[in-house]
ZATITOR-245039 format. One record per residue (C-alpha): z negated, x negated, y negated; residue number from 1. Coordinates in steps of 0.2 Angstrom, whole numbers, plus 5000, padded with zeros to 4 digits. Each point is the difference from the previous one (the first is absolute). Layout:
// residues N
[[Z,X,Y],NUM]
...
//
This chain:
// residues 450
[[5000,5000,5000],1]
[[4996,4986,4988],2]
[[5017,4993,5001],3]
[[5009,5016,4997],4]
[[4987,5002,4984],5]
[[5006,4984,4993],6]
[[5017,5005,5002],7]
[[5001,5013,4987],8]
[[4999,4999,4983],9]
[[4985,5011,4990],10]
[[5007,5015,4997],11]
[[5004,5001,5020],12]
[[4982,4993,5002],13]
[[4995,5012,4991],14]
[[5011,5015,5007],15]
[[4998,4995,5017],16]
[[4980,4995,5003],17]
[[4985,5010,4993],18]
[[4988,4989,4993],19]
[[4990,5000,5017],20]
[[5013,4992,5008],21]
[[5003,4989,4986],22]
[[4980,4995,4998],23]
[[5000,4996,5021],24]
[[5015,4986,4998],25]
[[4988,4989,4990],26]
[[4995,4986,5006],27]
[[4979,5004,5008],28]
[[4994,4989,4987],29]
[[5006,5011,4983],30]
[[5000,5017,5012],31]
[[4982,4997,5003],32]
[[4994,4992,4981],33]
[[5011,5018,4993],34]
[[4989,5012,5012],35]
[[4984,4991,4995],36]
[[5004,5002,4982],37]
[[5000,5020,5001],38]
[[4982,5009,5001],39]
[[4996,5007,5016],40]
[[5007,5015,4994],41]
[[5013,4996,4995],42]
[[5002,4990,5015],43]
[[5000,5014,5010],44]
[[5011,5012,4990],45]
[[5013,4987,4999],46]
[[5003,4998,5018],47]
[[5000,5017,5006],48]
[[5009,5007,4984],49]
[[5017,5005,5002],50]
[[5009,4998,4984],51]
[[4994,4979,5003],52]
[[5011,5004,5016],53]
[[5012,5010,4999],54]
[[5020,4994,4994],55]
[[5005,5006,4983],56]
[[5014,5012,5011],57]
[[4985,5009,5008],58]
[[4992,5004,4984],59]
[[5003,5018,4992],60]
[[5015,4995,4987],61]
[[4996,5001,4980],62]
[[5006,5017,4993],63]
[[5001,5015,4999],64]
[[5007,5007,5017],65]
[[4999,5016,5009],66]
[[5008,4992,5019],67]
[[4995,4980,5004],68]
[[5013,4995,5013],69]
[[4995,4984,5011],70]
[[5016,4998,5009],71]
[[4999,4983,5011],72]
[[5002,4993,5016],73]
[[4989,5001,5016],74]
[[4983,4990,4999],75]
[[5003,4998,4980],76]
[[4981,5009,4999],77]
[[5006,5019,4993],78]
[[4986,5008,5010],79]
[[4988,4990,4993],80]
[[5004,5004,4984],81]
[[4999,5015,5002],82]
[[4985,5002,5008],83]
[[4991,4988,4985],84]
[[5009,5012,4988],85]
[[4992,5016,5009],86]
[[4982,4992,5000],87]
[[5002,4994,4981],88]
[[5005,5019,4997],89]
[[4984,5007,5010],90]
[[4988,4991,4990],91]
[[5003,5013,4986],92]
[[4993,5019,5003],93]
[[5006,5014,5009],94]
[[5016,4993,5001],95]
[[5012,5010,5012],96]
[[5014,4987,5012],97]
[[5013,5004,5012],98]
[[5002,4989,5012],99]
[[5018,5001,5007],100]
[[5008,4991,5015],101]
[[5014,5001,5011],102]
[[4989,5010,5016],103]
[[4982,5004,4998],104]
[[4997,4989,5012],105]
[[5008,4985,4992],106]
[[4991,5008,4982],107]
[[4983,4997,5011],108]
[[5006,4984,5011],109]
[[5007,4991,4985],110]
[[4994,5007,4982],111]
[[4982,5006,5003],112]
[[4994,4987,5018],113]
[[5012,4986,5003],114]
[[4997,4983,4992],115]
[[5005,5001,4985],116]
[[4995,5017,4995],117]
[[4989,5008,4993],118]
[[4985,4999,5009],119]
[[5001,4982,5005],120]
[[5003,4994,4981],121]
[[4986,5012,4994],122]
[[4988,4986,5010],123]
[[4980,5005,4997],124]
[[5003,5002,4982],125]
[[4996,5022,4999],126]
[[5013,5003,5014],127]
[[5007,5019,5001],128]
[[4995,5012,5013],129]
[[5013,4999,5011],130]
[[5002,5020,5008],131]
[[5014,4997,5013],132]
[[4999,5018,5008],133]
[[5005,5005,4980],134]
[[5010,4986,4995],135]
[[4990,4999,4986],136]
[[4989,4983,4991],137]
[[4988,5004,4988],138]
[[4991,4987,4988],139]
[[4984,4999,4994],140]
[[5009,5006,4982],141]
[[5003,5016,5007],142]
[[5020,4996,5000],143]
[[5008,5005,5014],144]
[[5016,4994,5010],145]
[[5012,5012,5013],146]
[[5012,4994,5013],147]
[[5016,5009,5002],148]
[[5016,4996,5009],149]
[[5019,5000,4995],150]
[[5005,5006,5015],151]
[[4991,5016,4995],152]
[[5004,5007,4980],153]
[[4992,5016,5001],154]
[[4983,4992,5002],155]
[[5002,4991,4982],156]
[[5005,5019,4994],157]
[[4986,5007,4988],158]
[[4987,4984,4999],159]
[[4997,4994,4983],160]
[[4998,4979,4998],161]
[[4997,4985,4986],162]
[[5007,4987,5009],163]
[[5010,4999,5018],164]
[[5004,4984,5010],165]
[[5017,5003,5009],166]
[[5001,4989,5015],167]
[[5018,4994,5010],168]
[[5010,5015,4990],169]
[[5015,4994,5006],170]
[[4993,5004,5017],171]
[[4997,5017,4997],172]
[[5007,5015,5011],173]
[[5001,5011,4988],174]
[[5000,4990,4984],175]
[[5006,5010,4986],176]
[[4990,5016,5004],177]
[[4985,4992,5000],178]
[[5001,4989,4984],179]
[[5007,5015,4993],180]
[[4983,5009,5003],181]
[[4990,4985,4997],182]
[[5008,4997,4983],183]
[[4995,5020,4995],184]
[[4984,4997,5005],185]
[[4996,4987,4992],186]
[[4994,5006,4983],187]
[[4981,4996,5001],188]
[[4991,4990,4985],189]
[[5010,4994,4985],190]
[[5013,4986,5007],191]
[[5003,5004,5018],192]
[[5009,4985,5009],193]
[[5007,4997,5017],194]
[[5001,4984,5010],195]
[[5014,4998,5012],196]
[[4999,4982,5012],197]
[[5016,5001,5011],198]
[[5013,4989,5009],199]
[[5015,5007,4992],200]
[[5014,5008,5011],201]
[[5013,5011,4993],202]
[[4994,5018,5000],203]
[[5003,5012,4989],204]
[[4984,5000,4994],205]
[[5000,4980,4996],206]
[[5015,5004,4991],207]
[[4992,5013,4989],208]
[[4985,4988,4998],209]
[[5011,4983,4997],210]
[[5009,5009,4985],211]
[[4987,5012,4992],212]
[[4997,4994,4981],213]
[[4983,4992,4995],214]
[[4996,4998,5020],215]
[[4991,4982,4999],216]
[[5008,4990,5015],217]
[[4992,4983,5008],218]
[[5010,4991,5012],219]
[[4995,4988,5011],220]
[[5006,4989,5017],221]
[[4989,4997,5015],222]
[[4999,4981,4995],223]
[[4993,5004,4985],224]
[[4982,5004,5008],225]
[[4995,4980,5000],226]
[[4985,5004,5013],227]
[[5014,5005,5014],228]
[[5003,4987,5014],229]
[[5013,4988,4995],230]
[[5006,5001,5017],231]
[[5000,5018,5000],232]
[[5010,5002,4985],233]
[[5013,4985,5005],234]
[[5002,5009,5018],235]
[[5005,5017,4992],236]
[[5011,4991,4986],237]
[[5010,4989,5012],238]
[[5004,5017,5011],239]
[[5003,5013,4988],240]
[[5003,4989,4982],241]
[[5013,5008,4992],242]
[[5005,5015,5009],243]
[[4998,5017,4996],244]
[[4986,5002,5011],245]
[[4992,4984,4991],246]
[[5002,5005,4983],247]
[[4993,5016,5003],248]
[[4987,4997,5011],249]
[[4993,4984,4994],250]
[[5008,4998,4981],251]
[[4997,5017,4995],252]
[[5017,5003,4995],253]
[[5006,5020,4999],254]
[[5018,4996,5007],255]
[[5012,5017,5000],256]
[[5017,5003,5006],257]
[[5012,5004,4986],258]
[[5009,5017,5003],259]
[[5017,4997,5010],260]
[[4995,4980,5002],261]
[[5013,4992,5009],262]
[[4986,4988,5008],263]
[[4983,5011,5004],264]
[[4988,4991,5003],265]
[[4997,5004,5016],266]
[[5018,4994,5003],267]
[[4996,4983,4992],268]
[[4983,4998,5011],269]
[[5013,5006,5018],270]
[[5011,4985,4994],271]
[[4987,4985,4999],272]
[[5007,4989,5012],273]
[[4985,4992,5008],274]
[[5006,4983,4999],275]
[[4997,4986,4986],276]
[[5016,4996,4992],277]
[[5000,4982,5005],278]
[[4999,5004,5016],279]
[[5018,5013,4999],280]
[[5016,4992,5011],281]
[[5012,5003,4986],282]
[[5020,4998,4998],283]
[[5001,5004,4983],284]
[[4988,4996,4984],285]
[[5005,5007,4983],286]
[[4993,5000,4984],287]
[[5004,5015,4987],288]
[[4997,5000,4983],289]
[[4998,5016,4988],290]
[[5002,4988,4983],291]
[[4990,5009,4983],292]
[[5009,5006,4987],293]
[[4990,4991,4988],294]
[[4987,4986,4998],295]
[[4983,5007,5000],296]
[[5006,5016,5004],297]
[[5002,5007,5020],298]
[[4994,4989,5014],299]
[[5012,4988,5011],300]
[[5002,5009,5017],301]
[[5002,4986,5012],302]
[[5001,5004,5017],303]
[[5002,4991,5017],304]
[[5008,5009,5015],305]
[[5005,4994,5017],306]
[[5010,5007,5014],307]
[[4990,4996,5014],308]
[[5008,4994,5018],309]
[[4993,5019,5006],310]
[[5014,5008,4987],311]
[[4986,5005,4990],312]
[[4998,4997,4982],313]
[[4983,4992,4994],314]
[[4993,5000,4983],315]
[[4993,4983,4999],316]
[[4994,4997,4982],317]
[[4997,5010,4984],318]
[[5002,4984,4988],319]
[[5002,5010,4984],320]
[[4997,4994,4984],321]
[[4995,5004,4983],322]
[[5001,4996,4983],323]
[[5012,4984,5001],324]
[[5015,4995,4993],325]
[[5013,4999,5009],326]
[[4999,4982,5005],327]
[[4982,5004,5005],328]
[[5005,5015,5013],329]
[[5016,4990,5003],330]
[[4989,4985,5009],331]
[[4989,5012,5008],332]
[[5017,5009,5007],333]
[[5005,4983,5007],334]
[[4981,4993,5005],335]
[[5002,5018,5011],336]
[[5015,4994,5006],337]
[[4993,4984,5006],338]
[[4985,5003,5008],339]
[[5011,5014,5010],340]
[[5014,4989,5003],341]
[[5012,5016,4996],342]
[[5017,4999,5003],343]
[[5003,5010,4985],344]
[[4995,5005,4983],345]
[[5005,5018,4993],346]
[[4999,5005,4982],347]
[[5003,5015,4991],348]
[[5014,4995,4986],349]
[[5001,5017,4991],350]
[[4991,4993,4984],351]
[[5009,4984,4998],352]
[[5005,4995,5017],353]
[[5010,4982,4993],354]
[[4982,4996,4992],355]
[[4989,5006,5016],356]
[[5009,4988,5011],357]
[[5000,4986,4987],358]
[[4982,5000,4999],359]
[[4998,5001,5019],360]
[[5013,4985,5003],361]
[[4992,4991,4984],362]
[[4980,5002,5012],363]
[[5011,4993,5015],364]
[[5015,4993,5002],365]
[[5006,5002,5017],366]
[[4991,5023,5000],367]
[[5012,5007,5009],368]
[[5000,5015,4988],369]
[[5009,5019,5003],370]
[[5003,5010,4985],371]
[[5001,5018,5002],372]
[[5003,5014,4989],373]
[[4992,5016,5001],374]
[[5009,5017,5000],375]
[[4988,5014,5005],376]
[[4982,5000,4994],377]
[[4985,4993,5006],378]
[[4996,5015,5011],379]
[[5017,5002,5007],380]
[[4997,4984,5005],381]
[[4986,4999,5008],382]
[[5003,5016,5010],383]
[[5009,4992,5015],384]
[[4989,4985,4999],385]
[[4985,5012,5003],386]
[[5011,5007,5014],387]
[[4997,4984,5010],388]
[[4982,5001,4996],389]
[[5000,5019,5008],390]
[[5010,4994,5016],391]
[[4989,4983,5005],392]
[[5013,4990,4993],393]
[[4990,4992,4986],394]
[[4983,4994,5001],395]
[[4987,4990,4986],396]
[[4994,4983,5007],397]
[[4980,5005,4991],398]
[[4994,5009,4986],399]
[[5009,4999,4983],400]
[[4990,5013,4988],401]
[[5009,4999,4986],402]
[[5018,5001,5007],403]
[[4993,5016,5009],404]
[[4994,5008,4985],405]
[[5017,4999,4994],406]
[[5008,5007,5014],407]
[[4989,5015,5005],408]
[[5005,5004,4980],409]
[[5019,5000,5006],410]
[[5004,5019,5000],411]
[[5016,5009,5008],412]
[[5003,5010,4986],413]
[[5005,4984,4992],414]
[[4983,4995,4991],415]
[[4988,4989,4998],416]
[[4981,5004,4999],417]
[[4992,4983,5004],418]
[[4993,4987,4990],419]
[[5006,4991,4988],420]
[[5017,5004,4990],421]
[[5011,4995,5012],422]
[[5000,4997,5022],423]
[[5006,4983,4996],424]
[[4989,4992,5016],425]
[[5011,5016,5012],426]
[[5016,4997,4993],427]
[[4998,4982,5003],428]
[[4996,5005,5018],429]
[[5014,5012,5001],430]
[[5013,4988,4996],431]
[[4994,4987,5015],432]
[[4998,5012,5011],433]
[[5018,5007,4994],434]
[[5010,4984,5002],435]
[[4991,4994,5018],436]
[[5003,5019,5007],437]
[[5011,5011,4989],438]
[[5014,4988,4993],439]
[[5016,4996,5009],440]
[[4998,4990,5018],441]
[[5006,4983,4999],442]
[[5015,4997,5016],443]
[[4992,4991,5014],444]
[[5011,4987,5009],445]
[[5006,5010,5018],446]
[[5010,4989,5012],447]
[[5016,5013,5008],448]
[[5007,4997,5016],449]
[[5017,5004,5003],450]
//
């Protein structure tokens, strides 16, 4: 932990460790002379206190908001937070919480008994009355806290709440109805508030959330919980970093389908090909090159495709680059081309294609460079490249996030709804894969007998 503590610079510090965590890297000698400085009360506050250990992200946000949205991977500490953010809430009197989760019994298993809920952060310090016959903790303060489940709307119909923690909402079986219900009853005391700690998925409901004004959202990744094992978090990265099922689970990352994608994501994740790149037989390497219009303004898509001994075409590399001129993205075209040992280099010439292969001769002498001229959009394109993909005839050698934002944005009706202004990253990928499988086949040598 120490080592990945010095890594980071103090606003990630910061971010990232609580001042606990922070305080326990000391060396014993300046730990124990900082503890023997504080009264015995002091003391003792310090160490069980939980704003001294909690990150920054688990703290209620600054503001004035109705909906606090933790949003973050597995094992970042959401139900914690909560359940610190319940218990600094029951302090007050005759306060009335909901206490929503996916089933009742994961609300009871996980909010109210499991280890970091409720009753195990509450320690000997006035710990509620826990009722589980009603579902029901009581505090000394006379504030009172209800368990409900999102599997079952009509029993959040009619009661009346200040403050309700919302637990795994993108788990919930019937998830609309029941925040709709929760939301109308939640018109107790003068600033009623919710708290919703999920692992995003994309449900209607996460939708709603994800885009409602004034909602304050706090991200998080799994890695970002410094007291994980280090070897738990670098087991889980190496098998599912950068995947969908990665990004959502352990980056916290709500990822959607656009309407009509050409590339669903569930199409992208049946196409991983289950191979390292270096480890592909390959016939063909090419690298394609999407040039920007203009410096500083859209990325350079560089992409390198193989057509691999199997007849499948590989997506190798997502090499893209951004904010060069273009003898800056023209060495990283031919750096590509290098550590691939491609046989080719292909580069859209639409805007200024004399100048585009200039540069790219001018970063390396001997590029064998391919300039093509595009005359149907991007889409129309990409449409019988993502055919391959569809019948197994295209794979991706890993994971490549960005390049597969860009694609689940390409649309059949001909638009575009991912990031960024333009797919630069998939068109670079469309062109490779276009000349290694769509172009014209080059004559083979046949020997005839007569």
């Amino acid at each position: 932990m120490l080592e990945r503590f010095a890594a980071l610079s103090e606003a990630e510090r910061s971010a990232r460790f609580s001042l606990w965590e922070r305080l326990a890297m000391l060396e014993p000698g300046p730990r124990r002379r900082f503890l023997a400085g504080l009264p015995a009360r002091l003391r003792g506050a310090f160490l069980s206190d939980w704003y001294c250990r909690a990150r920054r992200a688990q703290i209620g946000p600054d503001g004035d908001w109705r909906i606090w949205l933790i949003m973050a991977g597995r094992g970042f500490g959401k139900t914690r937070a909560g359940a610190e953010w319940v218990l600094g809430l029951a302090e007050q009197p005759a306060l009335r919480i909901a206490l929503v989760g996916p089933t009742d019994e994961e609300a009871r298993a996980v909010m109210v008994e499991g280890a970091s809920g409720i009753l195990a952060c509450a320690g000997r310090s006035e710990p509620p009355q826990w009722e589980p016959s009603l579902g029901r903790l009581t505090w000394p303060s006379g504030s009172r806290a209800t368990l409900y489940s999102g599997a079952h709307p009509d029993g959040l119909r009619g009661p009346e709440h200040d403050f309700a923690w919302c637990d795994e909402v993108a788990k919930w079986a019937r998830a609309e109805a029941a925040w709709d219900n929760m939301s109308f009853g939640l018109r107790r005391g003068a600033r009623p508030q919710v708290l919703a700690t999920t692992t995003p998925r994309p449900t209607p409901l996460m939708r709603r959330l994800a885009a409602l004004p004034g909602v304050a959202v706090t991200r998080g990744r799994t890695a970002d919980n410094a007291v994980l094992a280090e070897s738990f978090v670098e087991h889980v990265t190496a098998l599912y970093g950068g995947t969908r099922l990665g990004r959502q689970e352990l980056d916290g990352e709500l990822i959607d389908d656009a309407e009509g994608s050409l590339w669903p994501r569930a199409l992208i994740e049946r196409c991983r090909a289950g191979t390292a790149a270096g480890d592909i037989a390959v016939k063909r390497v090419v690298v394609a090159v999407d040039p920007p219009v203009s410096v500083g303004g859209d990325a350079c898509g560089i992409s390198v495709c193989a057509l691999g001994e199997d007849g499948i075409g590989y997506v190798l590399e997502d090499a893209t680059v951004a904010g060069l001129r273009p003898e800056g993205w023209a060495q990283a075209v031919a750096a590509a081309a290098a550590r691939w040992h491609a046989d080719r280099v292909v580069a859209e010439g639409n805007q200024g294609g004399a100048m585009v292969e200039s540069v790219l001769r001018g970063a390396a002498v001997n590029l064998p460079v391919k300039i093509v001229h595009a005359r149907h959009g991007k889409v129309a394109r990409a449409e019988p490249v993502a055919a391959l993909f569809e019948g197994r005839r295209a794979k991706f050698a890993g994971a490549f996030p960005e390049l597969e934002d860009q694609l689940a944005g390409l649309t059949s009706g001909g638009g575009y709804e991912g990031p960024g202004r333009s797919p630069d990253r998939a068109d670079a990928m469309v062109w490779a894969l276009t000349e290694l499988m769509l172009g014209k086949k080059r004559a083979e040598p046949r020997i005839t007998v007569f």
